[in-house]
N, C-alpha and C positions, 0 to 999 in steps of 0.2 A: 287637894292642893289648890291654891286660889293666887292669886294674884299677890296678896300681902303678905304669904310667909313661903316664896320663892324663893328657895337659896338662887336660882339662875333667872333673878328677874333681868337682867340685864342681857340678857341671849332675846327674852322677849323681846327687849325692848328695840336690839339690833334688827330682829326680824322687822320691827312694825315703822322702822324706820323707815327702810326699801317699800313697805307695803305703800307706804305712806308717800314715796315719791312715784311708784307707779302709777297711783290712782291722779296724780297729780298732770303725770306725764301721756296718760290715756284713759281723758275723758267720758270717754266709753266705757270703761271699766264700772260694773259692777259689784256689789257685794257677793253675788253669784257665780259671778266670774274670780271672784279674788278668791272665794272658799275652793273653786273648780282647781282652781291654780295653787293653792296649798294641799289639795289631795295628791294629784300631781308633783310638789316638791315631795312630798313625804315619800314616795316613790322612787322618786330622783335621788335623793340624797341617801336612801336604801341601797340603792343601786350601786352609789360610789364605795361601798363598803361591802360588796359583794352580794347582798342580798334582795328581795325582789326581782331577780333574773327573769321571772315570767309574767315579772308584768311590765304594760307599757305605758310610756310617760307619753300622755297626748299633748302635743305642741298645738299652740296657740298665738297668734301674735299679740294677741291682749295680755296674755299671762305668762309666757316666756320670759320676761324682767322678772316676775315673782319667782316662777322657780327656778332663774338663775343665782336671784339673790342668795332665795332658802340655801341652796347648794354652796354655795359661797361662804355662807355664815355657818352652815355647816360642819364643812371642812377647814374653814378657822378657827373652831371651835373646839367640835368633839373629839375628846381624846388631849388637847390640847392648855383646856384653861379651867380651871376650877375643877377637874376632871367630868366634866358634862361627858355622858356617852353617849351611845345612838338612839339607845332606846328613850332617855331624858329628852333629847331635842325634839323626838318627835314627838313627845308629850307636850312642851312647848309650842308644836307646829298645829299640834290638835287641839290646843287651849284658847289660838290664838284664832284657829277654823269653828271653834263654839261663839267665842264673841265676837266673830263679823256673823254670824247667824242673828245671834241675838240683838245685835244690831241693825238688821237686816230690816227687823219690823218696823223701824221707824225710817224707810225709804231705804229706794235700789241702793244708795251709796250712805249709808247710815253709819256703817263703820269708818270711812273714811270721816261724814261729820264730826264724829266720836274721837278719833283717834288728833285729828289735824292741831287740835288747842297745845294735847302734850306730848307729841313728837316734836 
């Protein structure tokens, strides 16, 4: 699955939109920090749907917008529109945790340079 023949490109795109005003709204923010922060929603947004009970979601004040977002967009979503489910989102959440890596190599906030043109 890639980016071009996503039936749920548009759940990415909600995700990267939030990602996109966090980096905005905390300068600090990393690409390291943003990936930290979607391992962490993928956690969270687990957790609203019963599962991952034994693990814990590490709060951060850098990354707490992110994975309040994730969870947000989560639970507007799955189950809700297109039928995306849990397991799809967080494919989405890990697709989206590959390319701020891969973006990562060209400076700490490479994915934010990446993403800011077409959000």
């Amino acid at each position: 699955m890639d980016f071009n023949d996503d039936v749920h490109l548009d759940v990415c795109q909600n995700i990267e939109v939030g990602l996109k005003a966090e980096y905005e709204l905390h300068p600090e923010l990393t690409d390291s920090l943003c990936m930290f922060g979607l391992e962490n929603a993928i956690i969270a947004v687990k957790q609203e749907f019963g599962y991952a009970k034994n693990e814990r979601v590490t709060n951060n004040p850098v990354v707490d917008g992110i994975i309040g977002w994730c969870v947000n967009v989560g639970m507007t979503r799955i189950g809700k529109v297109n039928d995306l489910t849990l397991k799809e989102y967080v494919a989405r959440l890990q697709k989206i945790k590959k390319s701020v890596a891969l973006h990562s190599t060209y400076g700490i906030r490479g994915y934010y340079e990446f993403i800011k043109e077409f959000v």
